[in-house]
C-alpha positions as CSV (number, residue, x, y, z in Angstrom):
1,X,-49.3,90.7,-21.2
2,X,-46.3,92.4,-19.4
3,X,-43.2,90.6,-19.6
4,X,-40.3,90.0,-17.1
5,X,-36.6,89.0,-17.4
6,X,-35.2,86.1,-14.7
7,X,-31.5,85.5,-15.5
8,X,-30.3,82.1,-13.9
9,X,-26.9,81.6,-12.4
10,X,-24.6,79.9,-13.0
11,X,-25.9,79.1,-16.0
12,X,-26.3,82.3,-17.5
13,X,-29.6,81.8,-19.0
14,X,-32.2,84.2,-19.5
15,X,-36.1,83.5,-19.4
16,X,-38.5,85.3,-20.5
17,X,-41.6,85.2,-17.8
18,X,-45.0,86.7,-17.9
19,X,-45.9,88.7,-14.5
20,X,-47.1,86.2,-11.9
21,X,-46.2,83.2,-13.2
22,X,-45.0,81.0,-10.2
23,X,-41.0,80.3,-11.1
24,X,-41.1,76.7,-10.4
25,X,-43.4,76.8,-13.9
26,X,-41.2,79.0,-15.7
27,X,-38.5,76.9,-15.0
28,X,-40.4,73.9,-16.6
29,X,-41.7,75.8,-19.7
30,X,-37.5,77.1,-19.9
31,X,-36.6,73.4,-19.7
32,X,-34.3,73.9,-16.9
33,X,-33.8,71.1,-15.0
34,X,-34.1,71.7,-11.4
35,X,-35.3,69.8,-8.6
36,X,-38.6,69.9,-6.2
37,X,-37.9,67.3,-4.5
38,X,-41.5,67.5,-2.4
39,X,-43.3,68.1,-5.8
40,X,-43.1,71.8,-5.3
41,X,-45.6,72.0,-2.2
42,X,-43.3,74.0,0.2
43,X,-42.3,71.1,2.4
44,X,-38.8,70.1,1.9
45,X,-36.8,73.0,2.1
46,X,-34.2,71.7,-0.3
47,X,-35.0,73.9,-4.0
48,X,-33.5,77.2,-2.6
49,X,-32.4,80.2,-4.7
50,X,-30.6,83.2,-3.6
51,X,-32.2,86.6,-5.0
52,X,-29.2,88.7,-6.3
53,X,-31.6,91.4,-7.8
54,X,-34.7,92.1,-7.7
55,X,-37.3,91.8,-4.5
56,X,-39.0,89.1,-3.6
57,X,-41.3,89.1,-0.4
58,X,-40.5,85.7,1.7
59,X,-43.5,83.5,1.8
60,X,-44.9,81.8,4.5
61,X,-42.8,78.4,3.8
62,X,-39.5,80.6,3.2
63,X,-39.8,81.7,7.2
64,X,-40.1,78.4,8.3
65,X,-37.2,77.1,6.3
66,X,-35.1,80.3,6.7
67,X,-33.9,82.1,9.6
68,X,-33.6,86.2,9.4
69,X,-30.4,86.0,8.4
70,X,-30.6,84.1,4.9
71,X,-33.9,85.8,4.5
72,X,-31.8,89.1,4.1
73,X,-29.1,87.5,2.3
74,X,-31.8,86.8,-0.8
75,X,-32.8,83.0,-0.4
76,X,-36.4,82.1,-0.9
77,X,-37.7,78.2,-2.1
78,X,-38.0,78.2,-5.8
79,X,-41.2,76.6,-5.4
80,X,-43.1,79.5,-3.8
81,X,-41.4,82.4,-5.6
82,X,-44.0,84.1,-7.9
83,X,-42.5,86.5,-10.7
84,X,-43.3,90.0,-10.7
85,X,-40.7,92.1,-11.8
86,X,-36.6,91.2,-13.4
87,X,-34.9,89.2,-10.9
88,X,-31.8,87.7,-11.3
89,X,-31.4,84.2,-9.5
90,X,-28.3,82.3,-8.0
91,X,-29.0,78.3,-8.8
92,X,-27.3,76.1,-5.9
93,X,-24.0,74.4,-7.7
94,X,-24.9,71.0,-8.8
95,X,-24.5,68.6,-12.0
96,X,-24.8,65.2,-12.7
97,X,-21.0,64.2,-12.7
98,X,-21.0,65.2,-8.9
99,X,-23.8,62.6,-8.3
100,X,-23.0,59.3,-7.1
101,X,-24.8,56.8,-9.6
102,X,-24.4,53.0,-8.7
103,X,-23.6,51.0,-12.4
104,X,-22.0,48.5,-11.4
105,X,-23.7,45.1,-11.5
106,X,-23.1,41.3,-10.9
107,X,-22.8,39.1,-13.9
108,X,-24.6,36.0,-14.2
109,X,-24.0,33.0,-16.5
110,X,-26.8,31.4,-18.7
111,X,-27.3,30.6,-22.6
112,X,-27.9,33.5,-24.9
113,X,-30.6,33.4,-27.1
114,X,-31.7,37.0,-27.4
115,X,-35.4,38.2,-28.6
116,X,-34.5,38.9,-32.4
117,X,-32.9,37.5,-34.9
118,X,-31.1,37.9,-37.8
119,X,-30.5,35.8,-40.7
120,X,-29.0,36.0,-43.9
121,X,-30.3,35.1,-47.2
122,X,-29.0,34.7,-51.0
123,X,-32.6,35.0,-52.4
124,X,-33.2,34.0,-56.2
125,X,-33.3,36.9,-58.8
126,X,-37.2,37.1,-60.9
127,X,-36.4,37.1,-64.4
128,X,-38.9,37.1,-67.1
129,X,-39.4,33.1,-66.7
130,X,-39.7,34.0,-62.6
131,X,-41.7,36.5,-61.9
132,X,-42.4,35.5,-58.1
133,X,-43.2,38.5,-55.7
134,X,-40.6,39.5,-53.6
135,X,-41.9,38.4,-50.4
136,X,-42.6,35.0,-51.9
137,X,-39.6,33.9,-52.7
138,X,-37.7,35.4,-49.9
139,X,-39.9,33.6,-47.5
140,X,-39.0,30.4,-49.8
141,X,-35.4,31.1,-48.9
142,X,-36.2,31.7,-45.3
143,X,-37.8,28.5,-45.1
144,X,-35.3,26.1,-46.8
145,X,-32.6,28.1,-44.7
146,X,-34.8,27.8,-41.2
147,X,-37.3,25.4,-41.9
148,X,-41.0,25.4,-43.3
149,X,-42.5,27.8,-40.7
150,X,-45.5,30.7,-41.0
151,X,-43.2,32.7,-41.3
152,X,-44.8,36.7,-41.4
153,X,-43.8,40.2,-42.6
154,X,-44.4,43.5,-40.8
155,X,-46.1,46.6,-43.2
156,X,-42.1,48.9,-42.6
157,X,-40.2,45.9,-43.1
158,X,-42.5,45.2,-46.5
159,X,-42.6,48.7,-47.9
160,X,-38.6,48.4,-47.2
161,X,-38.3,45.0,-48.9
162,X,-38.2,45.8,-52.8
163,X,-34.9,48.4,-52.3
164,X,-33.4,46.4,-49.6
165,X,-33.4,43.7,-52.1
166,X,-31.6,45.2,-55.1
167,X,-29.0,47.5,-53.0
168,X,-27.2,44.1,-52.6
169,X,-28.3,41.9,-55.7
170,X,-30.5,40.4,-53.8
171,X,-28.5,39.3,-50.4
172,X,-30.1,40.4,-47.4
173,X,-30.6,39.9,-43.7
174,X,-34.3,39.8,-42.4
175,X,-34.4,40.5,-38.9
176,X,-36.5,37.5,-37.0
177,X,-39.3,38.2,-34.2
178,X,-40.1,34.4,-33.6
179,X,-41.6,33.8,-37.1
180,X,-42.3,37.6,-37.7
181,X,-39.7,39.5,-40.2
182,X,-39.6,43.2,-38.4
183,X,-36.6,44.4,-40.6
184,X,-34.7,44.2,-43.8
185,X,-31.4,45.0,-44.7
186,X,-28.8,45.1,-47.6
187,X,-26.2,42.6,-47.3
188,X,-24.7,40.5,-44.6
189,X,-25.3,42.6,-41.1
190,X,-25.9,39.6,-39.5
191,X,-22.3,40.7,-37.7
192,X,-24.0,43.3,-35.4
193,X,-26.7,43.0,-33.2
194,X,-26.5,45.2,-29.8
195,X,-29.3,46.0,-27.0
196,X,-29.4,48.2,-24.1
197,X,-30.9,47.1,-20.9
198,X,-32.4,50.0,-18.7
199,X,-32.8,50.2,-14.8
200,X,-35.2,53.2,-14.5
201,X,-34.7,54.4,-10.7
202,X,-36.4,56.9,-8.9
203,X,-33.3,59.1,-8.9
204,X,-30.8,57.4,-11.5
205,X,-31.6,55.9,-15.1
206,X,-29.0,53.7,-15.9
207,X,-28.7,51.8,-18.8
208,X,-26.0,48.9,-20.3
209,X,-25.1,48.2,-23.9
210,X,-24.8,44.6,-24.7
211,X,-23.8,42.8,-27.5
212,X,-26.3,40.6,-28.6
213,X,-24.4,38.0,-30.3
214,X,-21.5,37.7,-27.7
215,X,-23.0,38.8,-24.8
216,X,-20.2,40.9,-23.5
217,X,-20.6,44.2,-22.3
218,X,-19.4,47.1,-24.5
219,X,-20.2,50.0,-21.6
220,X,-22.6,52.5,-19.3
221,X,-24.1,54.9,-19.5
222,X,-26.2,57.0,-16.5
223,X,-28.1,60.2,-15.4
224,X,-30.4,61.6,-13.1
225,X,-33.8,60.9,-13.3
226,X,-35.1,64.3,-14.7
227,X,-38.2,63.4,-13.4
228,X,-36.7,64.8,-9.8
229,X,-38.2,68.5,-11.2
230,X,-41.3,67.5,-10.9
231,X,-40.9,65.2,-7.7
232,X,-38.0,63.1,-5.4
233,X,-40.2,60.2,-4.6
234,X,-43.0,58.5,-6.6
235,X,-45.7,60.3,-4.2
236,X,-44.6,63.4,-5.5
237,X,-44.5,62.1,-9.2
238,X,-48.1,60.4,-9.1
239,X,-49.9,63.4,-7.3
240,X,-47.9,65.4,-10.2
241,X,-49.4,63.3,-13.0
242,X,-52.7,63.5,-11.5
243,X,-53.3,66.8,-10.2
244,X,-51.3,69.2,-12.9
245,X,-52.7,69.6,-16.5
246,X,-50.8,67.2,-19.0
247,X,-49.1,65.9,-15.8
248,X,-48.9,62.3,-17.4
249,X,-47.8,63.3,-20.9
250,X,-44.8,65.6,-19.2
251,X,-43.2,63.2,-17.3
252,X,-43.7,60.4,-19.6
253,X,-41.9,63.2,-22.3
254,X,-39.5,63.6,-20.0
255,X,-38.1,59.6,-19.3
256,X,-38.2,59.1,-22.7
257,X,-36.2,62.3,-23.8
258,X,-33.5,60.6,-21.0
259,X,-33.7,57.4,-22.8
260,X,-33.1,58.5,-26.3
261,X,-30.2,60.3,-24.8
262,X,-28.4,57.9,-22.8
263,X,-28.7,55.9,-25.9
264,X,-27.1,57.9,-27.9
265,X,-24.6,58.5,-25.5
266,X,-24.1,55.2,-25.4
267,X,-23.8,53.7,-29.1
268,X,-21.4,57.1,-29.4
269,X,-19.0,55.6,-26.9
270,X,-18.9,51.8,-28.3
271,X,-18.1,53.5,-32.0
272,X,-21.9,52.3,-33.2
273,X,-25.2,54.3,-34.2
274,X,-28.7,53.9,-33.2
275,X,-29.3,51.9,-36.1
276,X,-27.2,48.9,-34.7
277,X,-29.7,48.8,-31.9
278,X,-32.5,46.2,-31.7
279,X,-33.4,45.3,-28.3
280,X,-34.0,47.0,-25.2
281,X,-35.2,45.9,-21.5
282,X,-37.0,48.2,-18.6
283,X,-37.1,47.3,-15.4
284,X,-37.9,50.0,-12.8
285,X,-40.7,49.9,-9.3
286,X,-44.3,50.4,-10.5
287,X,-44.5,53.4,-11.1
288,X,-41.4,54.5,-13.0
289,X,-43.1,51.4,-15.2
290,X,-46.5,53.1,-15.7
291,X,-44.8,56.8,-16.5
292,X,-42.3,55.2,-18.9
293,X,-45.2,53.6,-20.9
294,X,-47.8,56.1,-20.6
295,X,-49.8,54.4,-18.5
296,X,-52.3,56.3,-15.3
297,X,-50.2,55.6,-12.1
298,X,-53.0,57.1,-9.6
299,X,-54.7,54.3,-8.3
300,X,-50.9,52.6,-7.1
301,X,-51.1,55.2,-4.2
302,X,-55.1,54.6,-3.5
303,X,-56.5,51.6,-1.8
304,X,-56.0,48.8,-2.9
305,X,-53.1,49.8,-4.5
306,X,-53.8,48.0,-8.0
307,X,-51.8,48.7,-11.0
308,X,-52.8,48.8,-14.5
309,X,-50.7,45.6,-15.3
310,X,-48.9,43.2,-13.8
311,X,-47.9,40.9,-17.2
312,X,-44.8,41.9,-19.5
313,X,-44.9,44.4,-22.6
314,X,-44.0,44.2,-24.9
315,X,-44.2,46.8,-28.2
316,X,-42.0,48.7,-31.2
317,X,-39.5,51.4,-30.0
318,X,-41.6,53.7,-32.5
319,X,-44.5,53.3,-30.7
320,X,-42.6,54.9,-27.3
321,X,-40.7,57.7,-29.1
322,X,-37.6,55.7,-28.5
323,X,-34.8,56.4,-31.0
324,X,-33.4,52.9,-32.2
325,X,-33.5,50.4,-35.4
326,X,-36.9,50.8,-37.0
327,X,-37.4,46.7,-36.6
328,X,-36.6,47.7,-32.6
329,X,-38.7,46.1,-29.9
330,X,-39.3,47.1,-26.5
331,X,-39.1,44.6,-23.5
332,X,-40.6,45.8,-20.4
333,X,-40.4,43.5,-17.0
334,X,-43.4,42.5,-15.0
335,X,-45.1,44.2,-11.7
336,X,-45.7,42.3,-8.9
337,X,-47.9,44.6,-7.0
338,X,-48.8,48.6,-7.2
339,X,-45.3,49.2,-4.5
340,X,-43.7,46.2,-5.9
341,X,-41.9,46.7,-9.2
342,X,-40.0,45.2,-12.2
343,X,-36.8,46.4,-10.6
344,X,-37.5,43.6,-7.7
345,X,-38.2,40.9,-10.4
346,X,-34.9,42.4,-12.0
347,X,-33.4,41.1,-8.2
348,X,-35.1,37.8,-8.1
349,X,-33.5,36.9,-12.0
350,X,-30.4,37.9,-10.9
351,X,-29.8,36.3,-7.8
352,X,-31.9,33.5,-8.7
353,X,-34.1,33.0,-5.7
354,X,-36.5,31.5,-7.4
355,X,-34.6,28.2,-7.9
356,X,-32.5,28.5,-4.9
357,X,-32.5,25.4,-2.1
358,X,-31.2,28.3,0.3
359,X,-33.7,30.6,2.2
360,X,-32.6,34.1,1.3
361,X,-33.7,37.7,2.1
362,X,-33.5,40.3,-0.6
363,X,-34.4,43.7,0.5
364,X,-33.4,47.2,-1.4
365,X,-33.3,49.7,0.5
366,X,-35.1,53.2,-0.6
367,X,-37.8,55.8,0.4
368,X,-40.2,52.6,-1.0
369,X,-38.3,49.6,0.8
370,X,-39.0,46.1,-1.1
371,X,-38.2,43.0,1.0
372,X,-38.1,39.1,-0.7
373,X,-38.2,36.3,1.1
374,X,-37.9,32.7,0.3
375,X,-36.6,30.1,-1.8
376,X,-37.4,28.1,-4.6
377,X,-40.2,26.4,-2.8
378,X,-42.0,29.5,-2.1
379,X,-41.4,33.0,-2.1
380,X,-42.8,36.2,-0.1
381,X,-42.6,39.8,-0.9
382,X,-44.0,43.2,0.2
383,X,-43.2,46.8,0.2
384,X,-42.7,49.8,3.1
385,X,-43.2,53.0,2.9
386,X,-39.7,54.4,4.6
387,X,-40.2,58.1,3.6
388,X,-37.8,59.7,2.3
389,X,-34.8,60.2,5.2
390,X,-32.6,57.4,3.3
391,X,-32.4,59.9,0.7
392,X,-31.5,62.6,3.0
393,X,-35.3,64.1,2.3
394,X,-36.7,66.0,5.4
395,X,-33.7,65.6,7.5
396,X,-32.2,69.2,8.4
397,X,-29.1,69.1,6.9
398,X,-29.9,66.0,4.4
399,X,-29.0,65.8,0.8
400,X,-29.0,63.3,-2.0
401,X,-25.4,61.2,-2.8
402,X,-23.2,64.2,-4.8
403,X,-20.3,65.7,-4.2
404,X,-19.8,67.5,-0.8
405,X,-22.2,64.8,1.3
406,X,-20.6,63.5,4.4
407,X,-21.3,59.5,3.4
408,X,-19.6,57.9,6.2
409,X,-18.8,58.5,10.1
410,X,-16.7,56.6,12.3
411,X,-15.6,56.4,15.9
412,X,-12.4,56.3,16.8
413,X,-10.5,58.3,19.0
414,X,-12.3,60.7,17.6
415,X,-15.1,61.3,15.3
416,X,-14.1,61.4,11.9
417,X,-16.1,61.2,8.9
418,X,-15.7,61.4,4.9
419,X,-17.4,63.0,1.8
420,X,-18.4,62.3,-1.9
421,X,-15.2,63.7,-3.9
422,X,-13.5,64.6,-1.0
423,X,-14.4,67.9,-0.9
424,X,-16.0,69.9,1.9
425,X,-19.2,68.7,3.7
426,X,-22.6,70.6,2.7
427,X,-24.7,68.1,4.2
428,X,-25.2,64.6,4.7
429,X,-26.8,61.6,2.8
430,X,-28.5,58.6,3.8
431,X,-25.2,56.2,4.3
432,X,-23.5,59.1,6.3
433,X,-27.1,59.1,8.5
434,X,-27.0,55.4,9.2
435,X,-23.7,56.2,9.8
436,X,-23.7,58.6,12.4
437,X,-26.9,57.5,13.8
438,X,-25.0,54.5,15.0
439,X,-21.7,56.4,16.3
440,X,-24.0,58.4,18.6
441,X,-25.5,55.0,19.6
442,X,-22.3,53.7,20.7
443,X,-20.9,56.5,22.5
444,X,-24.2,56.9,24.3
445,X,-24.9,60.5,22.8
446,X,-28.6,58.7,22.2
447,X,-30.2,56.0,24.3
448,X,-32.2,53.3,22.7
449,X,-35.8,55.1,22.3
450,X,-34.0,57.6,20.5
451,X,-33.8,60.8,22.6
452,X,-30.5,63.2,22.3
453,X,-29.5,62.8,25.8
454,X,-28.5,66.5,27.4
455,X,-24.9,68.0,28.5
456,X,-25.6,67.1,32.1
457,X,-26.5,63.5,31.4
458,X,-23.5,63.3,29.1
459,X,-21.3,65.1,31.7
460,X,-18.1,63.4,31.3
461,X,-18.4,62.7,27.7
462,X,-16.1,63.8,25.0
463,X,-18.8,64.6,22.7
464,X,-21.1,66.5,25.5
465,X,-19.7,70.1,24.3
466,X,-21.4,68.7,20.7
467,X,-24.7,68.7,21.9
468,X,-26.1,71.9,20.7
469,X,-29.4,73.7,20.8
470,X,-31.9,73.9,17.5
471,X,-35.4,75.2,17.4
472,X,-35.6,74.9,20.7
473,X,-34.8,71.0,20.5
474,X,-31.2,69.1,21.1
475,X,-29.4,68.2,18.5
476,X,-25.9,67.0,17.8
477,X,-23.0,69.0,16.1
478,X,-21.2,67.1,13.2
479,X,-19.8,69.5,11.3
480,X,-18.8,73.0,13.1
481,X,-19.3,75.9,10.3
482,X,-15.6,76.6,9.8
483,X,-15.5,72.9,8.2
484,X,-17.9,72.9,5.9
485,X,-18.5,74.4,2.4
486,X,-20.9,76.7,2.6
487,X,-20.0,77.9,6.2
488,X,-22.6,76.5,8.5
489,X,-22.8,73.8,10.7
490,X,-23.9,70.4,10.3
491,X,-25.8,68.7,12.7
492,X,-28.0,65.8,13.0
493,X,-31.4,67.3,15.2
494,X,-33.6,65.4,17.1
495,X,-36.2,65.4,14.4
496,X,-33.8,63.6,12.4
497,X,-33.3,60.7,14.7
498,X,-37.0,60.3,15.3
499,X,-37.4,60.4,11.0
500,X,-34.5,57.7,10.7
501,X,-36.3,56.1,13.2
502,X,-39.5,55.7,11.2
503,X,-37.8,54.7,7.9
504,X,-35.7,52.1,9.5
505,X,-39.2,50.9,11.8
506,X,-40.8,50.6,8.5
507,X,-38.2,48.6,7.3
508,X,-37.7,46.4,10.2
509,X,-41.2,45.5,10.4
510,X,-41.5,44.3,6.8
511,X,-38.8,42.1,7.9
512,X,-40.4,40.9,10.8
513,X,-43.5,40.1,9.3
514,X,-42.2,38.3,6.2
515,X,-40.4,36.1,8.7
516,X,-43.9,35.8,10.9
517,X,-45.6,34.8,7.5
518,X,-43.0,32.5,6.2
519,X,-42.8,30.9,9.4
520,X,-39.3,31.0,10.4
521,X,-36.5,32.4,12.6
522,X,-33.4,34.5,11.6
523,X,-31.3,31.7,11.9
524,X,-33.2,30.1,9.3
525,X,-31.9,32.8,6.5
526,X,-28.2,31.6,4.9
527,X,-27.9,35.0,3.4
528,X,-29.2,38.7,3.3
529,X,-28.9,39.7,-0.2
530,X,-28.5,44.1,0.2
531,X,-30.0,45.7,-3.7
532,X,-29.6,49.1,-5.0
533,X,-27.4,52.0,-4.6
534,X,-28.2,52.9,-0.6
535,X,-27.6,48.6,0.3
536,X,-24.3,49.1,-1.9
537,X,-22.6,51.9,-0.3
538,X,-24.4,50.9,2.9
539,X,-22.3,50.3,6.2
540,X,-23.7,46.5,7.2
541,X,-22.9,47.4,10.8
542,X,-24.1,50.4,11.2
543,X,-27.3,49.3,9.5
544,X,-27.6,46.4,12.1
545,X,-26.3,48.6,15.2
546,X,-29.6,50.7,14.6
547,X,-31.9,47.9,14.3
548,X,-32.3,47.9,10.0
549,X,-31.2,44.9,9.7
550,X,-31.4,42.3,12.9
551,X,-27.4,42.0,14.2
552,X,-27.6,38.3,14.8
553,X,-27.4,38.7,10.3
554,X,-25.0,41.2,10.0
555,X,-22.2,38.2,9.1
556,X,-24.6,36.7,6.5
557,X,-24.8,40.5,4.9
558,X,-23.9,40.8,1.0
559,X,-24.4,43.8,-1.3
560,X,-25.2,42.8,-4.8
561,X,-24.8,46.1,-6.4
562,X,-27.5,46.8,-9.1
563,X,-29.3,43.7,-9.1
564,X,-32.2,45.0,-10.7
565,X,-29.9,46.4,-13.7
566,X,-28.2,42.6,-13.8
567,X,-31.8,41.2,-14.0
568,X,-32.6,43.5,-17.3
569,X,-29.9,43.0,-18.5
570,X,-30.1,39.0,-18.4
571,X,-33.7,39.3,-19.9
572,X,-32.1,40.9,-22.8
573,X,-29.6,38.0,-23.5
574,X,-32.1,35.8,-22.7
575,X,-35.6,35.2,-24.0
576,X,-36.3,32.4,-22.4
577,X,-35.6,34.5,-18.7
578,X,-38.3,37.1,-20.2
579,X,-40.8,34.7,-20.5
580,X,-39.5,33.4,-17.1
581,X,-39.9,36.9,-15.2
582,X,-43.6,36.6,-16.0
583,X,-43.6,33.5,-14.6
584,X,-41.5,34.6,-11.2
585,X,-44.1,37.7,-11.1
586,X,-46.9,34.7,-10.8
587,X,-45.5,32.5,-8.8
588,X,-44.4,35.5,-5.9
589,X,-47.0,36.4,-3.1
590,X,-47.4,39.4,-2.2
591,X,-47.9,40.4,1.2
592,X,-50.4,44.2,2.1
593,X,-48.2,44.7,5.7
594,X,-51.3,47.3,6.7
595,X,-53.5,44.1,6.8
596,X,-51.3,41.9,8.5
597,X,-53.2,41.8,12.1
598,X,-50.2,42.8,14.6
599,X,-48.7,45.1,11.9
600,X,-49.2,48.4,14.4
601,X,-47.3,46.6,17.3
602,X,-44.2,45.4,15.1
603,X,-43.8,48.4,13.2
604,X,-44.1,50.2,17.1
605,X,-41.7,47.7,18.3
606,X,-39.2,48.0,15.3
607,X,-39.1,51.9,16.0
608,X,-36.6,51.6,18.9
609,X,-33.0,51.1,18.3
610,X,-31.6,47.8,20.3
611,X,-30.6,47.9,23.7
612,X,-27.3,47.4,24.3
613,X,-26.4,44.2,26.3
């Protein structure tokens, strides 16, 4: 089979390709890392290349995202280039540092009393007067040091028993599950017990390294979800798993490779090894769950919407691939629904809703918005499907939170806005969206139904000479090209406003109806509780100036960071808040918006931004 060359900058890598294999597959079989963020269908615009040798014909999906000019210049989408001959490719700058990953998260006090273990024992030497098995007479010792239990020994932790023994004259530590010994070591370890607790994200993994025994945090560690190559949103990643041979298996492969790197990373940076960790805890939305056990995420996206389980797992590290003590166990937090994760149980733990007097509203904010409402008398949930504009998807000049994202605007005396490491905007993200969206709402660049109002009707406007034409549509000049970093304008199109329209509808609307439902009034809430990255680095007044969240709450507004990171990690202190995250998954009702009977009006209702007064 004839052979081609593709050499990738800037990372000066050559591949080796057979003719007419499509690139974005190359690139998987390299291992490169490289995003698609529409699974690789054509539709997004966003994995460009730039042809530096070779020829490439543009495609049908490279003229509609490309004018003439750039087609010339060598850019095609990596997702439609087929290979037929040496090329050599310019990848767009980009690396993990440059991407804003939210880490921090609330504490929150309670006892610990984590899932394992560990115990010391002086056990009894045989002789030839005693010549007791060794697993008899060290579960004599464990019992007269515990207390007469049924107590149990794994096959590892038994084949490692006789030599664990004698490397110490016979003082050891077994590690404890409930009455189960999963692990034997030499000596007195009992000293060191850490655990990691993991907040898989659609975009970011992050995960926290706890010790077990003080309960004090000894650091972070994060990266991009390298999942993104094969899809931005969970859409993408189901239709992935489903559709392409060995879907499943790659992209569980592929969280579990991040994982068992972040751990190491991790232990590297405390001064520990893998060895000294026992416990870990996974929160993440539904499907992030299903791909990080293995588990068939289709029938999430089909009617009704039911997911394999809904209880918590728990297993061995081994049995995942995951790279920790051999006695390590895996902790993995509830679903509520098939749109309606572990990650929002990770919220409810760490806010405590459950057993709060107060009515509170939870919602984190994403391309899947989940909403909670309630207290400890009740509680309500459900999910939205906001698309993908409050990650800067399908919006023209829209990118994720890195480096060179204009993430905030303001109006002053003039419009002036700001950018992720201060550098030169290349585009805008989801907080600079909301952001702007609501400056052009209050210098009446838009009117409430959304529609970029022209130069004539702005006549006497200081922003009317912004209103540009695009496509043959109006759109609104943020950015001129002799600002930015790459040397063309930004601007916000009216295809934009009508997508930020529809996510923030969406969101709206679950708000509305959880209220409807619940039977109350927003004065009845005390407090709107804002999860996640986006509700963390989220404007409150923009987001209420455009109608995401209702204004007459914008004072009652409070970001709680990672909350869903907080909730694993208090499930990893805590066994007894395990067991009570199974318990919060039961006792929370789920709400299906589509079958809620004036769902269609609300959401149609919800679409507009608020009129001024």
């Amino acid at each position: 089979m004839e052979k081609c060359k593709v050499t990738l900058y800037p990372l000066n890598k050559d591949i080796e390709v057979a003719v007419g294999t499509p690139l974005k597959k190359a690139m998987y079989d390299a291992g490169i890392d490289f995003d698609f963020p529409c699974g690789g269908r054509g539709r997004c615009g966003k994995c460009r290349v730039r042809i530096r040798e070779g020829v490439v014909p543009p495609s049908d999906s490279d003229r509609v995202h490309f004018d003439e000019e750039e087609l010339k210049d060598g850019y095609r989408l990596a997702c439609t280039l087929t290979v037929q001959e040496d090329l050599v490719l310019e990848l767009p700058q980009k690396g993990i540092a440059g991407h804003k990953i939210l880490i921090d998260a609330a504490e929150r006090s309670m006892e610990i009393k984590p899932h394992l273990q560990k115990v010391h024992l002086e056990v009894k030497k045989p002789s030839i007067e005693d010549q007791k098995p060794d697993w008899d007479r060290l579960r004599e010792e464990l019992i007269a040091v515990k207390g007469d239990r049924d107590y149990r020994i794994t096959l590892p932790a038994l084949q490692a028993l006789p030599k664990a023994l004698r490397e110490k004259k016979f003082s050891i530590t077994a590690v404890l599950d409930n009455n189960e010994v999963t692990g034997l070591e030499a000596g007195d370890t009992t000293d060191k017990m850490l655990g990691i607790a993991f907040d898989i994200g659609t975009t970011t993994v992050v995960g926290y390294l706890i010790d077990l025994l003080t309960g004090k945090e000894l650091g972070a560690v994060s990266t991009m979800n390298p999942q993104t190559k094969y899809g931005a949103d969970v859409i993408s990643r189901i239709t992935y798993s489903s559709q392409e041979a060995g879907g499943l298996e790659r992209l569980h492969k592929t969280i579990i490779e991040a994982v068992n790197k972040l751990i190491g990373e991790a232990v590297e940076k405390a001064g520990a090894t893998r060895e000294d960790v026992y416990a870990l805890t996974f929160v993440g939305n539904s499907c992030m769950h299903h791909l990080l056990l293995g588990l068939e995420p289709r029938y999430i996206a089909l009617a009704p919407y039911v997911p394999v389980t809904g209880s918590t797992q728990e297993m061995n590290a081994a049995e995942l691939g995951i790279q920790i003590n051999p006695a390590g166990k895996v902790y993995v937090l509830p679903n509520i629904a098939g749109f309606v994760g572990a990650d929002t149980i990770g919220v409810i733990l760490a806010t405590e809703m459950d057993q709060s007097s107060e009515i509170r509203l939870a919602i984190d904010i994403g391309t899947n918005g989940e909403m909670v409402l309630g207290n400890k008398d009740r509680l309500l949930a459900c999910s939205t499907a906001a698309g993908p504009a409050f990650e800067g998807a399908q919006i023209s000049c829209g990118m994720r939170g890195t480096v060179g994202a204009i993430d905030s605007v303001r109006l002053d005396d003039d419009l002036t806005y700001t950018t992720i490491g201060d550098e030169k905007p290349i585009g805008i993200c989801g907080s600079g969206l909301i952001d702007v969206i609501s400056v052009m709402l209050e210098a009446g660049i838009i009117d409430f139904r959304g529609r970029i109002l022209s130069p004539e009707q702005l006549k006497g406007n200081s922003f009317a000479d912004r209103i540009v034409e695009h496509d043959g549509a109006r759109a609104f000049l943020l950015a001129p090209a002799a600002e930015t970093g790459h040397g063309k304008p930004i601007f916000i199109t009216q295809q934009d406003v009508r997508e930020l329209q529809l996510a923030k509808g969406a969101i709206a609307a679950g708000v509305q109806i959880l209220m409807d439902i619940y039977g109350i009034g927003f004065d009845d809430v005390d407090e709107v509780i804002l999860a996640g990255a986006f509700g963390n680095y989220l404007d409150k007044h923009s987001a209420c100036a455009i109608g995401l969240i209702p204004s007459s709450l914008e004072d009652r507004v409070r970001p709680v960071g990672n909350a869903a990171g907080t909730g694993a990690k208090v499930a990893l202190l805590s066994a007894a808040e395990y067991r009570r995250s199974a318990r919060i998954a039961s006792f929370v009702e789920y709400e299906e918006l589509a079958a809620y009977p004036k769902f269609t009006e609300i959401f149609a209702n919800s679409i507009s931004f608020p009129e001024k007064k």
